[in-house]
py3Dmol code that shows the C-alpha trace and the ligand (Angstrom):
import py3Dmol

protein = """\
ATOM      1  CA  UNK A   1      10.566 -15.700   3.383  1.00  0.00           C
ATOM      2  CA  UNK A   2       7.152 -13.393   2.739  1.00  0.00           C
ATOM      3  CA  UNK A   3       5.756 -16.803   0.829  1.00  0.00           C
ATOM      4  CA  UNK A   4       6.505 -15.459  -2.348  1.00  0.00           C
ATOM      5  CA  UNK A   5       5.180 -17.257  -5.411  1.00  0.00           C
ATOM      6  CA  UNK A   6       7.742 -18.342  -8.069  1.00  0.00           C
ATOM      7  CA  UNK A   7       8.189 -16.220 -11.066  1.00  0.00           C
ATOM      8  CA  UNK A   8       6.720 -18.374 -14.068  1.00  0.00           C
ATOM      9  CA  UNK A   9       8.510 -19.671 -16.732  1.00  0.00           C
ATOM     10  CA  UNK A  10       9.219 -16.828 -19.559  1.00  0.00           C
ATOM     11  CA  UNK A  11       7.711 -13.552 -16.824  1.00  0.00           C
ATOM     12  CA  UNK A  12      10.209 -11.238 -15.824  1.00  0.00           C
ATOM     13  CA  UNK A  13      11.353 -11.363 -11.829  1.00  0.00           C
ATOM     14  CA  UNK A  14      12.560  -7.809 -11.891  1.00  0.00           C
ATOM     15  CA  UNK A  15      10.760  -4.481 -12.782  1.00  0.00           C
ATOM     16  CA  UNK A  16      12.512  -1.604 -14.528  1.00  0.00           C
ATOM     17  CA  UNK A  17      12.159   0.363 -10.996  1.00  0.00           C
ATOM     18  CA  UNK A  18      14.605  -2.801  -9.675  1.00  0.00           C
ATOM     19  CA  UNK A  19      12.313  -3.933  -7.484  1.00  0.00           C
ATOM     20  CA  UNK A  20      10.781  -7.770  -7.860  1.00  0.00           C
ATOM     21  CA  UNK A  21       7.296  -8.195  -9.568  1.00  0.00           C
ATOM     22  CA  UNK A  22       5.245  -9.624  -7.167  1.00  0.00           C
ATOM     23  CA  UNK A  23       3.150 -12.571  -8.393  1.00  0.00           C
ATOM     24  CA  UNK A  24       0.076 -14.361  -7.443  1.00  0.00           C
ATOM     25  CA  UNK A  25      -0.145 -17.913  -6.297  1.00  0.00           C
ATOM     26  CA  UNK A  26      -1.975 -18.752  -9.763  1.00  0.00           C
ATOM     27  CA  UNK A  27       1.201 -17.171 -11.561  1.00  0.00           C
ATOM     28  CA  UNK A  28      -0.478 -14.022 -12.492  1.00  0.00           C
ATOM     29  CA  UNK A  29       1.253 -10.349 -11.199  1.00  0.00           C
ATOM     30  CA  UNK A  30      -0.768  -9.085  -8.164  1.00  0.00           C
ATOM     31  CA  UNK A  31      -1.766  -5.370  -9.535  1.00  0.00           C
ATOM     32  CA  UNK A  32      -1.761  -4.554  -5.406  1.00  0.00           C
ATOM     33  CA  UNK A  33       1.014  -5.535  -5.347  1.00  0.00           C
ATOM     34  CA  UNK A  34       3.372  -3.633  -8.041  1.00  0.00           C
ATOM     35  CA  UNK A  35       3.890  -0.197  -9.173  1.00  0.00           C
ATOM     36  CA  UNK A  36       1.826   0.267 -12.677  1.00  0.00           C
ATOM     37  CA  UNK A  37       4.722   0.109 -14.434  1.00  0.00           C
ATOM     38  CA  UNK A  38       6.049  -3.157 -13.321  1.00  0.00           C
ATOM     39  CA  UNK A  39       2.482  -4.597 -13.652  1.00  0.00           C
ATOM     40  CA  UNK A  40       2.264  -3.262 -17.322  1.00  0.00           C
ATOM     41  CA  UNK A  41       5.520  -5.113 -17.589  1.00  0.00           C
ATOM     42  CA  UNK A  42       4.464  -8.210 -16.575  1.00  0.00           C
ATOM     43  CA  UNK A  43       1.402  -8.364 -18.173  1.00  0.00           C
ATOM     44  CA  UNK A  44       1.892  -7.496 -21.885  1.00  0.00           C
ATOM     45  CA  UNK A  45       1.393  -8.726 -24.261  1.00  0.00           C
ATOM     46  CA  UNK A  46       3.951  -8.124 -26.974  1.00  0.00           C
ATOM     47  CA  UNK A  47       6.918  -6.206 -26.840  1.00  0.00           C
ATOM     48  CA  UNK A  48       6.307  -2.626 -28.269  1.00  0.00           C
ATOM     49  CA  UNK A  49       7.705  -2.185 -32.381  1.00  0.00           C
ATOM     50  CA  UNK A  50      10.856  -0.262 -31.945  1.00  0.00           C
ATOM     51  CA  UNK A  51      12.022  -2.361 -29.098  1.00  0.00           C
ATOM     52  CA  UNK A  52      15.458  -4.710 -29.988  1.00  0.00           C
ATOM     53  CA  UNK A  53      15.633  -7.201 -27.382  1.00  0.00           C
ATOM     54  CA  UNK A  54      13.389  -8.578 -23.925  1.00  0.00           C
ATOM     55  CA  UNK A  55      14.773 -11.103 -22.253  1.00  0.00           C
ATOM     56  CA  UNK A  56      12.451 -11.957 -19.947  1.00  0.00           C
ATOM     57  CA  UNK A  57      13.307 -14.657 -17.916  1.00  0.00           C
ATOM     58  CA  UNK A  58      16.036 -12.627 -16.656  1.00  0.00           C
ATOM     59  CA  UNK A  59      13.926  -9.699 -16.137  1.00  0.00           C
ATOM     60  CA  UNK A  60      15.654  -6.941 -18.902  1.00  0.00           C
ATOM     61  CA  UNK A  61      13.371  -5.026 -21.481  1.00  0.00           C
ATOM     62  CA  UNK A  62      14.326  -2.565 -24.147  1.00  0.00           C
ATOM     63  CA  UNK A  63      14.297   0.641 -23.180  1.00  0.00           C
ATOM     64  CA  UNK A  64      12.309   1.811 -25.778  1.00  0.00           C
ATOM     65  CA  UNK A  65       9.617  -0.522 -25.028  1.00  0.00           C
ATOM     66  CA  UNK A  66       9.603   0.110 -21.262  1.00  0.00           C
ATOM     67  CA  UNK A  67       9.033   4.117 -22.387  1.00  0.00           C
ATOM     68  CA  UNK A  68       6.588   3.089 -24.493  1.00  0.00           C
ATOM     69  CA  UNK A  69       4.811   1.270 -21.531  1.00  0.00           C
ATOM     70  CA  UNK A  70       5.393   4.259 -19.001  1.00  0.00           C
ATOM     71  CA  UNK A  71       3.916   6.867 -21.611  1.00  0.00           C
ATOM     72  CA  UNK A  72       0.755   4.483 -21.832  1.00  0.00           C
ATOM     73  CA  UNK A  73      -1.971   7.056 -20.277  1.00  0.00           C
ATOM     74  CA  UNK A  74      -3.557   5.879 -17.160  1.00  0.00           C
ATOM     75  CA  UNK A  75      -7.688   5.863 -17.277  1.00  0.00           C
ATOM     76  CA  UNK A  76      -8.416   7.734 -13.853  1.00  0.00           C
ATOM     77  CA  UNK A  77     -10.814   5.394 -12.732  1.00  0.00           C
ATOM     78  CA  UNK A  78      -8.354   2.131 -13.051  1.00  0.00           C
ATOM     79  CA  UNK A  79      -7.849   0.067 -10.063  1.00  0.00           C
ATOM     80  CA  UNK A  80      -5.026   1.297  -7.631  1.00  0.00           C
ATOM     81  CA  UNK A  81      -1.177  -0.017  -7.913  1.00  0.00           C
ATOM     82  CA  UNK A  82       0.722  -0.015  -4.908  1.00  0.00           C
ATOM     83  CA  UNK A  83       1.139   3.314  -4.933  1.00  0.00           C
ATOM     84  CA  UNK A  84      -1.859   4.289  -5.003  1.00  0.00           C
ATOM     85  CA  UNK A  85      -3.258   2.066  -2.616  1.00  0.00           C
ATOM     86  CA  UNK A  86      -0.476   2.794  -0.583  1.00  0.00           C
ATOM     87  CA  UNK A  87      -1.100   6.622  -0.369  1.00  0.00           C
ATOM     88  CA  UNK A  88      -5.078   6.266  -0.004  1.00  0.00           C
ATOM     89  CA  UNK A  89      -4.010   3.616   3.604  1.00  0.00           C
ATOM     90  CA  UNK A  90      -1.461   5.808   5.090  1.00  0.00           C
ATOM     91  CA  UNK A  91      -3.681   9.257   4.657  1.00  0.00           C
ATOM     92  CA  UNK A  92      -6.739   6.788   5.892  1.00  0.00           C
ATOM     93  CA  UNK A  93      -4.825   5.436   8.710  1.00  0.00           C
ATOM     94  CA  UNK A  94      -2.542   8.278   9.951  1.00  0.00           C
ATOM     95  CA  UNK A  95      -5.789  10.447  10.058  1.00  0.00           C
ATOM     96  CA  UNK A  96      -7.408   7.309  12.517  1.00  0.00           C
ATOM     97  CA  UNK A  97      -4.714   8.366  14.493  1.00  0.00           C
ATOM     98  CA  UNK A  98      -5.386  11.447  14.320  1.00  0.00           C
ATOM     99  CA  UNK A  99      -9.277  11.630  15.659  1.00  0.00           C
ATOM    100  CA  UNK A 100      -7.586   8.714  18.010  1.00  0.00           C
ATOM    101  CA  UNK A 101      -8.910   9.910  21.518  1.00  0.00           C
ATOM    102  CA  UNK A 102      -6.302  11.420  24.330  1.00  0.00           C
ATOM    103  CA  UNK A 103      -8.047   9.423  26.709  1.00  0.00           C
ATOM    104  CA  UNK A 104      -9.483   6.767  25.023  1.00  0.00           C
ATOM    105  CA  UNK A 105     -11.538   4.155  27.309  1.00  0.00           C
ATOM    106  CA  UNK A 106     -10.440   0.219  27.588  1.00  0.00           C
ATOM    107  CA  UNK A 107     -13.390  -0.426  24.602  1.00  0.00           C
ATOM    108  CA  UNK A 108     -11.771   2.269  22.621  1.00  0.00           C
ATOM    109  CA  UNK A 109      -8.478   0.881  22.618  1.00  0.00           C
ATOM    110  CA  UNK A 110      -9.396  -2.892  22.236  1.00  0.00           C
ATOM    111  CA  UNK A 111     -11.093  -1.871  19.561  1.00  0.00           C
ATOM    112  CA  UNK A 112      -8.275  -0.212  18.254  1.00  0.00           C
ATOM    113  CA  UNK A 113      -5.935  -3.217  18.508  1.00  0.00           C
ATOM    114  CA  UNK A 114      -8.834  -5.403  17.188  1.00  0.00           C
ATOM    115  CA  UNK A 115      -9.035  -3.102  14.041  1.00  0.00           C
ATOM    116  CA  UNK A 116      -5.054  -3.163  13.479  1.00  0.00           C
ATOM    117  CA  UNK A 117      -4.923  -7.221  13.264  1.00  0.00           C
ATOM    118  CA  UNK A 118      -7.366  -7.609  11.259  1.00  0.00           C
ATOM    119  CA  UNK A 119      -6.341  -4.429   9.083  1.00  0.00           C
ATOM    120  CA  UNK A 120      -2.763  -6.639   9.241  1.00  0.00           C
ATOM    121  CA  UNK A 121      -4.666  -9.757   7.657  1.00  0.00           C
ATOM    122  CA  UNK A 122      -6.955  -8.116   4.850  1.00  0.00           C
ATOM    123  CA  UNK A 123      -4.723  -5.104   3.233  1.00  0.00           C
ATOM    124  CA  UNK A 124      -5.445  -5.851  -0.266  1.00  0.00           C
ATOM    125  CA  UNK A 125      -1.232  -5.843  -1.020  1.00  0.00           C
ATOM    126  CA  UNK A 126      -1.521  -9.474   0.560  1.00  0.00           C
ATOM    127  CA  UNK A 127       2.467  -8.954   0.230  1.00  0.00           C
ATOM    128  CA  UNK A 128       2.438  -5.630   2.115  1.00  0.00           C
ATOM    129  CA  UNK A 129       0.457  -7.281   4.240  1.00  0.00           C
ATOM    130  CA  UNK A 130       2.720 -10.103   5.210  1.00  0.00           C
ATOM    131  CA  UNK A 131       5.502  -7.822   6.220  1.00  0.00           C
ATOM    132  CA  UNK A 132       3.027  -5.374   8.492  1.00  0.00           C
ATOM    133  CA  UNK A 133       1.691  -8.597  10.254  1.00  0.00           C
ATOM    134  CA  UNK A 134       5.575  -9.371  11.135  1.00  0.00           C
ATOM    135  CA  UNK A 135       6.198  -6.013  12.005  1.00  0.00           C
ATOM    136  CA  UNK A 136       3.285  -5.997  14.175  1.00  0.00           C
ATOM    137  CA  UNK A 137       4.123  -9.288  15.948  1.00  0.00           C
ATOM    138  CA  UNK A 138       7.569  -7.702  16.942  1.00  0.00           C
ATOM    139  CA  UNK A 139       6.218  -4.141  17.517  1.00  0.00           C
ATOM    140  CA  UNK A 140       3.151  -4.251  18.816  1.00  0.00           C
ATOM    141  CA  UNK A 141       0.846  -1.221  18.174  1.00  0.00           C
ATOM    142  CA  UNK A 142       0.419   1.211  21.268  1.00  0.00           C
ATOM    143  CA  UNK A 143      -2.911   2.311  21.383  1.00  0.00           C
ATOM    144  CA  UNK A 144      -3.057   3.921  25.256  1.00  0.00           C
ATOM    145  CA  UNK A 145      -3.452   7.445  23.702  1.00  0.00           C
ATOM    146  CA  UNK A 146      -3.249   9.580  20.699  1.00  0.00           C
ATOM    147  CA  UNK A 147       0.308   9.887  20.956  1.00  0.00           C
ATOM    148  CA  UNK A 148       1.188   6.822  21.434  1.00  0.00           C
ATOM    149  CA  UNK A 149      -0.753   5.827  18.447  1.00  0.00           C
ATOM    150  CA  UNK A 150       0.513   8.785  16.165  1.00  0.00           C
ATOM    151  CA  UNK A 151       4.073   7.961  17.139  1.00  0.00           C
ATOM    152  CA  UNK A 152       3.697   4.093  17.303  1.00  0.00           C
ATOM    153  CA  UNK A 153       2.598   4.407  13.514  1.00  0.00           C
ATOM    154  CA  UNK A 154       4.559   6.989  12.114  1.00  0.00           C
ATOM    155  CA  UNK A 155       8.039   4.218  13.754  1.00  0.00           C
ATOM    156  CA  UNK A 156       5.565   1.888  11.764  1.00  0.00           C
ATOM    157  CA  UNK A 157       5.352   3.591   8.113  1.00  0.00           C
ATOM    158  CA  UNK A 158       9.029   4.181   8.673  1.00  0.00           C
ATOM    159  CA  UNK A 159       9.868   0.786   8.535  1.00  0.00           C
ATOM    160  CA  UNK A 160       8.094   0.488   5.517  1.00  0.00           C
ATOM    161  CA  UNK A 161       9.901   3.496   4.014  1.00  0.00           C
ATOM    162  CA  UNK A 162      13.354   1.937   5.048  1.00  0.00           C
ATOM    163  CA  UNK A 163      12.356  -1.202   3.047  1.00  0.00           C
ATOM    164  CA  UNK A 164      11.685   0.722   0.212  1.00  0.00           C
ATOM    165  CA  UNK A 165      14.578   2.942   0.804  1.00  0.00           C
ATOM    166  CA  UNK A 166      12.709   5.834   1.210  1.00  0.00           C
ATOM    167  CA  UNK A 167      13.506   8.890   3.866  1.00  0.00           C
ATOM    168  CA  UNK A 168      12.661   8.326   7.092  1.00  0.00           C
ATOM    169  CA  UNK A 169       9.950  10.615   8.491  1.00  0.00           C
ATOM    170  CA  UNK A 170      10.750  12.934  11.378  1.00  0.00           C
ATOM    171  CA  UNK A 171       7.866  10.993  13.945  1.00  0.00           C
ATOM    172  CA  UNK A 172       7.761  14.809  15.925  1.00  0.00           C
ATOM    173  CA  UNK A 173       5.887  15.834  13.268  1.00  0.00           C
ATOM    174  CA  UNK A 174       3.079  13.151  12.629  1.00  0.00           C
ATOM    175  CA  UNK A 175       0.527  15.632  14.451  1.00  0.00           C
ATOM    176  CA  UNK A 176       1.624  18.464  12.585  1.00  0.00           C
ATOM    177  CA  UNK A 177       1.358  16.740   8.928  1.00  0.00           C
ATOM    178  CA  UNK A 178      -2.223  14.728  10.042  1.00  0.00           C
ATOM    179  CA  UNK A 179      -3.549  16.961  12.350  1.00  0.00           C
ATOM    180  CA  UNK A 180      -2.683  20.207  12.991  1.00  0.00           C
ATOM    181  CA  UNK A 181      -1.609  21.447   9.622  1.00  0.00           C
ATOM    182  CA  UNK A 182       1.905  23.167   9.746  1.00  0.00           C
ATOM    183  CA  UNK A 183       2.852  26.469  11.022  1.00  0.00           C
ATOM    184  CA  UNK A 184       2.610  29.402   8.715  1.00  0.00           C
TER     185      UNK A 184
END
"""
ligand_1 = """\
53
LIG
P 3.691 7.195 1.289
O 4.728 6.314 1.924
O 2.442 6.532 0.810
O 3.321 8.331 2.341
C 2.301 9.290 2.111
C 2.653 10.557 2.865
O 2.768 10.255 4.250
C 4.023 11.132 2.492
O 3.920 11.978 1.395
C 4.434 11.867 3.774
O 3.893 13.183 3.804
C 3.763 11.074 4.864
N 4.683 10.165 5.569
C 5.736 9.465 5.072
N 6.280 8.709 6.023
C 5.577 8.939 7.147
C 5.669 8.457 8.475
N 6.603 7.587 8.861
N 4.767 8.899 9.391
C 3.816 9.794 9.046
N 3.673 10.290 7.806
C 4.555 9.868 6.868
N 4.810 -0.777 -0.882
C 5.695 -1.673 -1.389
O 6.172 -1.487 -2.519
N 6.079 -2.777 -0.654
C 5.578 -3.029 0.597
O 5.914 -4.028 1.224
C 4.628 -2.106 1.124
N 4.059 -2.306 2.347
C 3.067 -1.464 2.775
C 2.431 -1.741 3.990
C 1.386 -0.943 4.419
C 0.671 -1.271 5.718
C 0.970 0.170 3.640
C -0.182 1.018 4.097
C 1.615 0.466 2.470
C 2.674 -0.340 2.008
N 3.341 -0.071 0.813
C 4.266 -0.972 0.331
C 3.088 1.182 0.062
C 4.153 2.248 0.430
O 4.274 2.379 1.837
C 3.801 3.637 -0.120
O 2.489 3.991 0.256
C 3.914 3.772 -1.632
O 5.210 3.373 -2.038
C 3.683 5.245 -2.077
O 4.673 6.024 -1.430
P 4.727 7.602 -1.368
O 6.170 7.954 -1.548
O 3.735 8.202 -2.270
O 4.340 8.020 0.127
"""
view = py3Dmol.view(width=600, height=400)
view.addModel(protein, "pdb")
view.setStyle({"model": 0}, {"cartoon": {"style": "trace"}})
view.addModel(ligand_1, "xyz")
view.setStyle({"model": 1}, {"stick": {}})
view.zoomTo()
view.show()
C-alpha cells in the first residue's frame, strides 16, 4: 500500500523488534528507514560463530547471533537509523511550532504550509514519508496560530506513535514539553 519494495530472495522480511525491514527499490535495506538493529540484520554478512540456525527468507535469526549484532558498539558519528532521525525531526519540528507566531501574517502561514509539503516529500525515511504525506492529505496541517500548529502536530506525531504502538501523547501539554519547560 506505502509502495513497498519486495524483500529479495534469501533477506529477511522481519526484524527481531517484529517490525518489517524496509528495503530500497534496488533491493538494498534503507538505513532511514530501520532501527540499527534491523539494518545490521539485513545487511550482514555472515551469521555470527555461536549462532545454530538463520533462516532468512522467513525472517528468524539465532538468538545468539542477533545479541551478538545488538552488542556491536555504535561509532557516534554513524549515520542516523530511524530512531535517530526520528528524534532529531520531532525536537526540530515541534520546536518550529514552538517559535510559530500567535498571530502569524497570511506570508507566515503560507509559508508554513509550503514548508510542511515539501517537508512531506523529502524526509529522508522516504517510507515515513509516504505515510505523513497521507496523513497530511486527510488532515491537513492548521497553521492559523501557534496553537493550532502545536496541537495540529502533536494529533500528528500521535498518529505516528499509534502506528508504532507507542503511547499517545497528552496534546495539552505540547507547549509545556517544547516551550515552556514544565512546572517545578
Ligand atoms: P519520538 O516519537 O521521536 O518523540 C520524541 C519525544 O517527543 C518524546 O520523547 C516525547 O517527549 C515527545 N512526544 C512524543 N509524542 C509526542 C506528541 N504527539 N506531541 C508532542 N511531543 C511528543 N518511525 C517508524 O518506524 N515508522 C514510521 O513510519 C515513522 N514515521 C515517521 C514520520 C515522521 C514525520 C517522523 C518525524 C518520524 C517518523 N518515525 C517513524 C520515527 C518515529 O516517530 C520516532 O521518532 C522514533 O521511533 C523514535 O521514537 P522515540 O520513542 O524516541 O520518541
Amino acid at each position: 500500500e506505502l509502495n513497498e519494495y519486495p524483500v529479495p530472495e534469501g533477506k529477511p522480511a522481519f526484524g527481531p523488534d517484529g517490525r518489517k525491514i524496509i528495503y530500497d527499490e534496488d533491493g538494498k535495506p534503507c538505513r532511514t528507514c530501520n532501527s540499527l538493529l534491523n539494518f545490521r540484520m539485513a545487511t550482514a554478512k555472515e551469521i555470527p560463530k555461536g549462532s545454530k540456525s538463520a533462516s532468512s527468507s522467513v525472517g528468524t535469526i539465532a538468538a545468539t547471533s542477533m545479541a551478538a549484532l545488538a552488542s556491536k558498539p555504535v561509532a557516534k558519528d554513524c549515520p542516523p537509523d530511524v530512531e535517530e532521525l526520528g528524534r532529531s525531526t520531532w525536537t526540530f519540528l515541534h520546536s518550529v511550532a514552538a517559535m510559530y507566531p500567535e498571530h502569524p501574517t497570511d506570508d507566515q502561514q503560507q509559508e508554513l504550509k509550503t514548508f510542511m509539503v515539501i517537508f512531506s516529500k523529502i524526509y529522508p525515511c522516504w517510507f515515513c514519508a509516504k505515510g505523513f504525506q497521507k496523513f497530511m492529505k486527510k488532515n491537513e496541517p492548521k497553521v492559523t496560530n501557534q496553537e493550532e500548529f502545536g496541537r495540529w502536530l502533536c494529533d500528528a506525531h500521535n498518529a505516528v506513535n499509534e502506528k508504532l504502538g507507542k503511547p499517545k501523547f497528552d496534546c495539552n501539554l505540547w507547549k509545556k514539553r517544547w516551550k515552556d519547560g514544565w512546572d517545578d
